[in-house]
KOLLO-591949 format. One line per field, with one value per residue: residue number from 1; residue in three letters; x, y, z of N, C-alpha, C in turn. Coordinates in nm, 3 decimals, decimal comma, m for minus. Example, Ala and Ser with C-alpha at 12.3 -4.5 7.8 and 13.67 -1.06 7.14 Angstrom:
BEGIN
n [1 2]
res [ALA SER]
n_u [1,319 1,285]
n_v [m0,569 m0,225]
n_w [0,780 0,708]
ca_u [1,230 1,367]
ca_v [m0,450 m0,106]
ca_w [0,780 0,714]
c_u [1,320 1,290]
c_v [m0,330 0,003]
c_w [0,780 0,787]
END
This chain:
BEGIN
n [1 2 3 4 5 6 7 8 9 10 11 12 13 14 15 16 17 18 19 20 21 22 23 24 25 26 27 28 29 30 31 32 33 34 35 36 37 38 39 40 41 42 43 44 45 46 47 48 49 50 51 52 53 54 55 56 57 58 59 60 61 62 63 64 65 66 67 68 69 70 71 72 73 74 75 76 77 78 79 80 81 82 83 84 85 86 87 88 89 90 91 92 93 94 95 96 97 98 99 100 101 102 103 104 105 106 107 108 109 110 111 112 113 114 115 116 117 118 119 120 121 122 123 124 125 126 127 128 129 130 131 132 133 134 135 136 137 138 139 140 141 142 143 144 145 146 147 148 149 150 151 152 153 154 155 156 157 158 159 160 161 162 163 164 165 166 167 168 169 170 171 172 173 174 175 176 177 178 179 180 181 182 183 184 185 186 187 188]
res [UNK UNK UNK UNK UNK UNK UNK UNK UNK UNK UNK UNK UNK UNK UNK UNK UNK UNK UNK UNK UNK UNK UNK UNK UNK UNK UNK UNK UNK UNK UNK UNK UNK UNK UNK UNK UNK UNK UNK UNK UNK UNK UNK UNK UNK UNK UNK UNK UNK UNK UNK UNK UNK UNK UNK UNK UNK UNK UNK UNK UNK UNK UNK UNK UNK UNK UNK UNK UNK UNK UNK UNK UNK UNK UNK UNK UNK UNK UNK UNK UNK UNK UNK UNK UNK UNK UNK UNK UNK UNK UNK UNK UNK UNK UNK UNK UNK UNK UNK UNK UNK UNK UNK UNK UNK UNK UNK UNK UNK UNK UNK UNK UNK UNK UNK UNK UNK UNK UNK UNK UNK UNK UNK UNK UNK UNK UNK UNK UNK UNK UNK UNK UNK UNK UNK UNK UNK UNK UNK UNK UNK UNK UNK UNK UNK UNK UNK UNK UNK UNK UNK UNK UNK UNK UNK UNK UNK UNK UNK UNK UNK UNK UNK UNK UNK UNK UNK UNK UNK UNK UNK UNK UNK UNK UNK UNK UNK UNK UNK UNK UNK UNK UNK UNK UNK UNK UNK UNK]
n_u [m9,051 m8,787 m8,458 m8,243 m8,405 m8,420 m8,151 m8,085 m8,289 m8,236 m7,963 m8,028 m8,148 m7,937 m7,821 m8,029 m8,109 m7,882 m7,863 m8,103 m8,089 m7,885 m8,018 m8,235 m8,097 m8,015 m8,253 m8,415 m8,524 m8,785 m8,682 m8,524 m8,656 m8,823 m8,618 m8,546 m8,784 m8,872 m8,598 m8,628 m8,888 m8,768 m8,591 m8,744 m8,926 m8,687 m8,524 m8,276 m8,101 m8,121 m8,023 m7,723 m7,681 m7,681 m7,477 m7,202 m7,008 m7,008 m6,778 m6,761 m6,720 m6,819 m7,065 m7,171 m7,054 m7,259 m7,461 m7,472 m7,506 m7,767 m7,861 m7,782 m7,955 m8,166 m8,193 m8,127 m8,061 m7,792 m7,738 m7,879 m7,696 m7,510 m7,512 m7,572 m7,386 m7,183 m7,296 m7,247 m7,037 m6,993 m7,081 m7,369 m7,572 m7,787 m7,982 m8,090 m8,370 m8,491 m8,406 m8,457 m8,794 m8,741 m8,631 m8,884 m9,095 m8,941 m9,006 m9,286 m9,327 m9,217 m9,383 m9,574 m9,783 m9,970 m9,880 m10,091 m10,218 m10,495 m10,646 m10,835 m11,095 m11,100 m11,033 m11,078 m11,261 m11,162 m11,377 m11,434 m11,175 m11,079 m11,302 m11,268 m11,008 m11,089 m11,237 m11,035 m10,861 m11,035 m11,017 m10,768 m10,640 m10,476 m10,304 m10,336 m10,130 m10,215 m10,172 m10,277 m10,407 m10,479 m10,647 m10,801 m10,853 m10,975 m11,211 m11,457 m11,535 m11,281 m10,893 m10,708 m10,381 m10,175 m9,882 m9,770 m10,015 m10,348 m10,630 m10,933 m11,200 m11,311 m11,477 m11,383 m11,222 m11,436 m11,577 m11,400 m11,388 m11,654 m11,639 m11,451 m11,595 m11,825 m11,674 m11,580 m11,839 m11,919 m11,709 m11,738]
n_v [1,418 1,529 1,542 1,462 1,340 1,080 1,019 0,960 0,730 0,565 0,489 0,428 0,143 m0,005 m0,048 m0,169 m0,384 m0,558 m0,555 m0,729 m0,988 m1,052 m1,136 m1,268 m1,514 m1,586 m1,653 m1,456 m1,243 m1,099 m1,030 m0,833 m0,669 m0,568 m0,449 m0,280 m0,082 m0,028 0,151 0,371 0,473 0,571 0,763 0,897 1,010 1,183 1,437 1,591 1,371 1,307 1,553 1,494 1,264 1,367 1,574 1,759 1,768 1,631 1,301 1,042 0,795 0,830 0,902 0,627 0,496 0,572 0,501 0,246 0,190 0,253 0,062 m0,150 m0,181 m0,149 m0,434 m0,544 m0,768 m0,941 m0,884 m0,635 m0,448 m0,459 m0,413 m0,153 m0,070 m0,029 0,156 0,393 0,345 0,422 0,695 0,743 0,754 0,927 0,849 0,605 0,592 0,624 0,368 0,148 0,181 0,112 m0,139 m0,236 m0,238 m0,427 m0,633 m0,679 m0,706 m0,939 m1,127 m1,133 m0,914 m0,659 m0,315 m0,043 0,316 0,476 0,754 0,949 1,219 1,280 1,068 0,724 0,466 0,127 m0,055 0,019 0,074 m0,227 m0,284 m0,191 m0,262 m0,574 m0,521 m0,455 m0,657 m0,882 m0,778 m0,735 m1,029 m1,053 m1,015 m0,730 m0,425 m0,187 0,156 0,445 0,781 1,165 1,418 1,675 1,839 1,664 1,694 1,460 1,112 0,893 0,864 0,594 0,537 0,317 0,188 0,399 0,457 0,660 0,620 0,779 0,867 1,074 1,370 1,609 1,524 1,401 1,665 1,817 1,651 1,687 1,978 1,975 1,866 1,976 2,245 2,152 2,081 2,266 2,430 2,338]
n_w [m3,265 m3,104 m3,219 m3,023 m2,813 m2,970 m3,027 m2,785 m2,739 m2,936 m2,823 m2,537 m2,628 m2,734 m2,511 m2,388 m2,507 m2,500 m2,162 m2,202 m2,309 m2,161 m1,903 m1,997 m2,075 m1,804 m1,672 m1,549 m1,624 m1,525 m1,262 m1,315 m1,435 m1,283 m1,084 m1,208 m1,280 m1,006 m0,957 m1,176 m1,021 m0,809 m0,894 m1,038 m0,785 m0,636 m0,689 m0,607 m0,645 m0,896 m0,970 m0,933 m1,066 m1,323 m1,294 m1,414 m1,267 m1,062 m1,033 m1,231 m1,105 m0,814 m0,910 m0,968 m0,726 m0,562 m0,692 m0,645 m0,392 m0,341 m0,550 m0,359 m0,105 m0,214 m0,255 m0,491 m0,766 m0,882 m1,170 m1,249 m1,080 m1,184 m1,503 m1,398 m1,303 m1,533 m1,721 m1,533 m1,590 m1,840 m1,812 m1,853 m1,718 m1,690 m1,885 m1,755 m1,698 m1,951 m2,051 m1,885 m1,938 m2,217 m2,173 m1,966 m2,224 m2,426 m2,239 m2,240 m2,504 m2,548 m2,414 m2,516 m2,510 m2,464 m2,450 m2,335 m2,331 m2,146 m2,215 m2,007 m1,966 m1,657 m1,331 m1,430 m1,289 m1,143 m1,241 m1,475 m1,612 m1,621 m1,773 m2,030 m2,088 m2,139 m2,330 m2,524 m2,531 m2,564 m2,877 m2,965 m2,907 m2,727 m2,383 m2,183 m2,101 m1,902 m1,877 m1,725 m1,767 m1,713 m1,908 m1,870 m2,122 m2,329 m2,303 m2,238 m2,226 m2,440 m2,550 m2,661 m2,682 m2,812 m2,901 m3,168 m3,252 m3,221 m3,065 m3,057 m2,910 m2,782 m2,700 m2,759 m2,942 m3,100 m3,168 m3,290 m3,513 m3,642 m3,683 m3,865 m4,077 m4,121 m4,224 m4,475 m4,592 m4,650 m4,846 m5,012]
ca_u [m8,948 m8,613 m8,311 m8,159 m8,437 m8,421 m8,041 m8,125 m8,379 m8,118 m7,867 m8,092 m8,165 m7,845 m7,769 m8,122 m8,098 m7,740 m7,916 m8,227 m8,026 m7,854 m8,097 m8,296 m8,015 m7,998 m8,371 m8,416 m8,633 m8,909 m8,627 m8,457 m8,774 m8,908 m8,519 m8,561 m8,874 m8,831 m8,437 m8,708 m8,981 m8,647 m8,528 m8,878 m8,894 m8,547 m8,462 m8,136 m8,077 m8,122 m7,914 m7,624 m7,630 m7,693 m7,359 m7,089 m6,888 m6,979 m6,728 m6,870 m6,655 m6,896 m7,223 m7,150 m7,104 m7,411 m7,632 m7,452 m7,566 m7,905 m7,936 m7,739 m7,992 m8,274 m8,180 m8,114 m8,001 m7,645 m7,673 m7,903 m7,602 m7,330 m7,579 m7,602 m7,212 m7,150 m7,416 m7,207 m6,874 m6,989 m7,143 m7,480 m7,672 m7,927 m8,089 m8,184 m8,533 m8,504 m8,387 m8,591 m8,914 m8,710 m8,639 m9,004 m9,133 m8,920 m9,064 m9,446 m9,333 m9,176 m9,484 m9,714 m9,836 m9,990 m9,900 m10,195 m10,252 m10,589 m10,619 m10,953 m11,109 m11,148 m11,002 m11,138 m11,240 m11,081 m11,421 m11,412 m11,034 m11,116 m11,436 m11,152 m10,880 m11,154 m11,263 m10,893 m10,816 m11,109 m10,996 m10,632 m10,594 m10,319 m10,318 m10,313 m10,115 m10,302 m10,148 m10,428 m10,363 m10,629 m10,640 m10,945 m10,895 m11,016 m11,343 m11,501 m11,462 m11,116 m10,847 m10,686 m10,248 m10,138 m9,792 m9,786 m10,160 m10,435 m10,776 m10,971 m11,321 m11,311 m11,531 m11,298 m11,241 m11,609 m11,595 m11,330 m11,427 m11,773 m11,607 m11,376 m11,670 m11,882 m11,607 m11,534 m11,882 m11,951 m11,627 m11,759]
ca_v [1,377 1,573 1,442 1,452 1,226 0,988 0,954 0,875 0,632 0,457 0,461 0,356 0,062 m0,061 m0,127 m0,277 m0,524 m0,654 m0,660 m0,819 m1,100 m1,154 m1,130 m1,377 m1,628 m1,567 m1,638 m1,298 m1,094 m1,003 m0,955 m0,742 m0,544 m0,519 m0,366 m0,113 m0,033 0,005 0,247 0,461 0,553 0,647 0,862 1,020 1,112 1,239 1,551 1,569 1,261 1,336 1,647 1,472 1,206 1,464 1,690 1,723 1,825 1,471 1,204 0,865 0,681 0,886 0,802 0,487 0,449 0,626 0,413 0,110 0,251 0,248 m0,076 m0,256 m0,123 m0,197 m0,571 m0,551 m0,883 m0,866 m0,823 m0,529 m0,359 m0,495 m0,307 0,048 m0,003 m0,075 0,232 0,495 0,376 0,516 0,828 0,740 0,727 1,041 0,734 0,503 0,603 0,531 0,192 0,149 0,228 m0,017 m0,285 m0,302 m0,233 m0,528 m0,736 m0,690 m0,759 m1,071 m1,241 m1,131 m0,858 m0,520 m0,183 0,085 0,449 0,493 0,896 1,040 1,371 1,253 0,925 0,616 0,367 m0,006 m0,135 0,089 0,076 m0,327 m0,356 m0,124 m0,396 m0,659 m0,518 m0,484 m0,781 m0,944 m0,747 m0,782 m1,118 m1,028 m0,954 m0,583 m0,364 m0,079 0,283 0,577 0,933 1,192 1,521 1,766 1,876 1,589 1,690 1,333 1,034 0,843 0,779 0,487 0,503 0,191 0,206 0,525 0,512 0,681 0,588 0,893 0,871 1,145 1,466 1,663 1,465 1,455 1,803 1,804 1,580 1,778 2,109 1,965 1,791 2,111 2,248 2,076 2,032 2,436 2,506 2,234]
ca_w [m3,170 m3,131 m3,202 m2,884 m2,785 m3,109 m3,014 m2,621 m2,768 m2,979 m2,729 m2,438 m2,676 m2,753 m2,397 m2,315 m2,594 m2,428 m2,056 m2,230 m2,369 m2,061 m1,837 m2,089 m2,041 m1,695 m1,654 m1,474 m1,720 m1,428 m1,156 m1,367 m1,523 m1,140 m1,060 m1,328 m1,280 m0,859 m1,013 m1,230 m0,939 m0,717 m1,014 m1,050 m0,675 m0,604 m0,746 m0,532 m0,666 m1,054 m1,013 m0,871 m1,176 m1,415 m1,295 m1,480 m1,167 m0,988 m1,082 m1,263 m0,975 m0,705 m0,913 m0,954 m0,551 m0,508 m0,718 m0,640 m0,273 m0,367 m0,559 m0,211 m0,017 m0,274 m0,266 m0,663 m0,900 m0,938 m1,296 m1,267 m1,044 m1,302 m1,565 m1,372 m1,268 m1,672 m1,759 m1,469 m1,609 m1,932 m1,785 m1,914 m1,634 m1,749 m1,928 m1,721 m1,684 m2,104 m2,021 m1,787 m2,012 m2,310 m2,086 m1,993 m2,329 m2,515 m2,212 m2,290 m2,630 m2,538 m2,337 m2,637 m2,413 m2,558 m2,367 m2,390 m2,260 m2,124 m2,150 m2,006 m1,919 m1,573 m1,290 m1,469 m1,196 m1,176 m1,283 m1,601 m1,691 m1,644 m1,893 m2,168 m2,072 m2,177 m2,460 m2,593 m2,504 m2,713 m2,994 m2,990 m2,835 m2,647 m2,242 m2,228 m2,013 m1,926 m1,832 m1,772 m1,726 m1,744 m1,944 m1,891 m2,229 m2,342 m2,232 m2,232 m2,362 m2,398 m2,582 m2,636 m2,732 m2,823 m2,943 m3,233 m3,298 m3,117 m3,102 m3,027 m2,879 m2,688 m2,716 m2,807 m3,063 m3,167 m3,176 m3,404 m3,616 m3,669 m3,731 m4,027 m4,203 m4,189 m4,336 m4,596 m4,656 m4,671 m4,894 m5,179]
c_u [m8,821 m8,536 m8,247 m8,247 m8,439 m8,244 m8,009 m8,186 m8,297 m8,036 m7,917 m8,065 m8,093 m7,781 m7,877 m8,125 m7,969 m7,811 m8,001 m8,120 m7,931 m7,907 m8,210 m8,255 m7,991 m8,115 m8,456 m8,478 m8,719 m8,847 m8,568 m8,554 m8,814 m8,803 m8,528 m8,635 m8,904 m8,696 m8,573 m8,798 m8,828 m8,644 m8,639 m8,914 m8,794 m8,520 m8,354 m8,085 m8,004 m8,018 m7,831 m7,594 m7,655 m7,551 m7,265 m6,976 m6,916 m6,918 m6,803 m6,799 m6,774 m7,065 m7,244 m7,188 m7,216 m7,477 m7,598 m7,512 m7,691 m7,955 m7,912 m7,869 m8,209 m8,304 m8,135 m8,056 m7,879 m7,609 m7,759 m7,768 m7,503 m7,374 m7,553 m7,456 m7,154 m7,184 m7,311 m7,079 m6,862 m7,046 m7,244 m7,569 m7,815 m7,993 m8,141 m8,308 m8,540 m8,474 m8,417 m8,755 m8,878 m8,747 m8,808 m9,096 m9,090 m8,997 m9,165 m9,405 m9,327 m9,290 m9,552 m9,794 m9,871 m9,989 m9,993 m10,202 m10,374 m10,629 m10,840 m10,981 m11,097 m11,064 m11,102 m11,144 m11,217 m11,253 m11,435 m11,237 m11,030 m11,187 m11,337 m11,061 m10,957 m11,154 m11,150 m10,841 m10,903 m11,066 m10,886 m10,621 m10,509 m10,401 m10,245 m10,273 m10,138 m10,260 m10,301 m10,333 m10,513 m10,563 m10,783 m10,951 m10,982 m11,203 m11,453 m11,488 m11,345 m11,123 m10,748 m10,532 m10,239 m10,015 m9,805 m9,946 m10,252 m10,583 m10,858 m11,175 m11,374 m11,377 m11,483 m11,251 m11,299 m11,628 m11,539 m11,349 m11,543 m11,756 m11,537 m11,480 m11,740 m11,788 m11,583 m11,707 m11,950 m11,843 m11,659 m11,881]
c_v [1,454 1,507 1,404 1,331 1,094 0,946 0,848 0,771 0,519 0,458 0,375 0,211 m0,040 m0,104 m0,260 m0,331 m0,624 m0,703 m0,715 m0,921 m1,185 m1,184 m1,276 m1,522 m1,697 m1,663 m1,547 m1,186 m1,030 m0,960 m0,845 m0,593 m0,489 m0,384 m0,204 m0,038 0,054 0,213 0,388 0,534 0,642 0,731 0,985 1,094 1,226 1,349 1,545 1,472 1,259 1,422 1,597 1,392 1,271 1,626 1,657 1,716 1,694 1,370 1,083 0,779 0,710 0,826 0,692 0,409 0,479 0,548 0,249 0,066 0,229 0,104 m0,196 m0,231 m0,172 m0,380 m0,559 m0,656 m0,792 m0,810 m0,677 m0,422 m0,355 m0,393 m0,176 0,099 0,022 0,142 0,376 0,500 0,451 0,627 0,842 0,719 0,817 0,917 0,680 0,506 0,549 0,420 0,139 0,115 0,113 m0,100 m0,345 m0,333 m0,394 m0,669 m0,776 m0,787 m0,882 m1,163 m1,177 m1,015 m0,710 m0,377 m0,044 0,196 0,463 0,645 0,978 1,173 1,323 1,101 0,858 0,483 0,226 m0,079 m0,081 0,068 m0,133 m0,383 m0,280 m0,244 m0,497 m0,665 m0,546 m0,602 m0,893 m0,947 m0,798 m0,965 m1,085 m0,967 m0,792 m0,491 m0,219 0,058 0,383 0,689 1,027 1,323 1,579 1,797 1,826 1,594 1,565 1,224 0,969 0,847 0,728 0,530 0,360 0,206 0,391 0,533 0,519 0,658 0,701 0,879 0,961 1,232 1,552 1,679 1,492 1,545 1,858 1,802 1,678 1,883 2,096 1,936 1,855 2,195 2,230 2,066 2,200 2,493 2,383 2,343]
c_w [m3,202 m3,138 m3,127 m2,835 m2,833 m3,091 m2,841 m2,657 m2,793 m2,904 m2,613 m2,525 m2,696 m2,609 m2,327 m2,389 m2,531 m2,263 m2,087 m2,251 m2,243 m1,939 m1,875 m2,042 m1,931 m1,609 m1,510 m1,532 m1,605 m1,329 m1,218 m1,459 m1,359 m1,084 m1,119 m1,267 m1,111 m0,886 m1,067 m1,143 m0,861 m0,803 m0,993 m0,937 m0,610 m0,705 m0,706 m0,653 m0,878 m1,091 m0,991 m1,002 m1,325 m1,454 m1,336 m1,398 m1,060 m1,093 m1,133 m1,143 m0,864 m0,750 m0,951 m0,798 m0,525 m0,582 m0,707 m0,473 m0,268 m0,427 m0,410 m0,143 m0,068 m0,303 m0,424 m0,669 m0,899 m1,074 m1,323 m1,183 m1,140 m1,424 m1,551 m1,374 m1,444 m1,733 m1,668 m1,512 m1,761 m1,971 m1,888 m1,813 m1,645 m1,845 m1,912 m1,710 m1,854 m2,116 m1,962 m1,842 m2,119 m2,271 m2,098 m2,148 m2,407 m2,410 m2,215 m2,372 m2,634 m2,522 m2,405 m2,580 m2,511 m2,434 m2,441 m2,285 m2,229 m2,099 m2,129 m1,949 m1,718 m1,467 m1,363 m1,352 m1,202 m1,252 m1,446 m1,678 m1,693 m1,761 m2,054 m2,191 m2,173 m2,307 m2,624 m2,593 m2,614 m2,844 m3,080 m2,998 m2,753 m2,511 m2,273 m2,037 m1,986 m1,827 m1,811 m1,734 m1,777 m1,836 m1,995 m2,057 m2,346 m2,378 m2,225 m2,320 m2,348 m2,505 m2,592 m2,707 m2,726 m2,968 m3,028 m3,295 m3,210 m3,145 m2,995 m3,024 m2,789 m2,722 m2,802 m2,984 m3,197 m3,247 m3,305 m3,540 m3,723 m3,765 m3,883 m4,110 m4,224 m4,270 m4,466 m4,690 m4,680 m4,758 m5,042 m5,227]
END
């Protein structure tokens, strides 16, 4: 991880621990994770959009209106606008997608919840990324929230992120695996 991101991280953090807490109090955790989470797809579509809160040559008064524009319009919780207005007055808005990603993150955590990556060579279909859910779910206990993404490289197989450790069942893998232990077992 670079530093630049390891200081975004901690920074993101320190603001979504203050709207967690009042959001908490509020009892607004899922309107306010849904808000985010709604703020983040916008973000990810809009290029326009990104560059404008990303310029140094647009005022924080201007992107402020503009995303206060966007949550009016999005229906948003007043305290998610009081948040973004808070977040534009201290020309931090290049984060929100990281507070965004927190937010939800500390709210898994909260409802006991386990967030996992599902990475295969290939789409995994709902009755397959279901019988994985299951299985995790057995294991863990915990209700499991289940991301996928694919990567050919992979070449078959999954695997499994769950927080910083990967569980690697994948071909690839396999393959891997194979090549080191001939290795190792040709240099003894």
């Amino acid at each position: 991880m670079s530093n630049s991101s390891f200081d975004a991280q901690i920074l993101s953090r320190r603001y979504v621990v203050a709207l967690f807490s009042l959001a908490e109090n509020a009892q607004s955790l899922e309107v306010v994770a849904a808000n985010l989470a709604g703020l983040k797809k916008i973000l990810a579509e809009n290029i326009a959009l990104r560059q404008i809160l990303h310029s140094p040559i647009v005022s924080r008064a201007k992107k402020a209106a503009i995303m206060g524009e966007i949550l009016d319009q999005a229906k948003a919780a007043d305290l998610t606008k009081q948040f973004v207005a808070r977040v534009a007055a201290n020309n931090r808005l290049e984060f929100l997608t990281n507070m965004a990603d927190e937010f939800a993150s500390m709210l898994i955590k909260k409802n006991g919840e386990l967030s996992v990556e599902i990475i295969s060579a290939a789409a995994l279909g709902l009755k397959q990324v279901n019988s994985i859910k299951a299985a995790l779910e057995k294991s863990s206990g915990k209700k499991i929230i289940a991301k996928t993404s694919q990567n050919p490289q992979i070449l078959g197989g999954i695997m499994i992120k769950v927080g910083s450790r990967l569980l690697d069942y994948s071909v690839a893998g396999k393959i891997q695996r194979l090549g080191d232990s001939l290795k190792a077992t040709l240099t003894n």
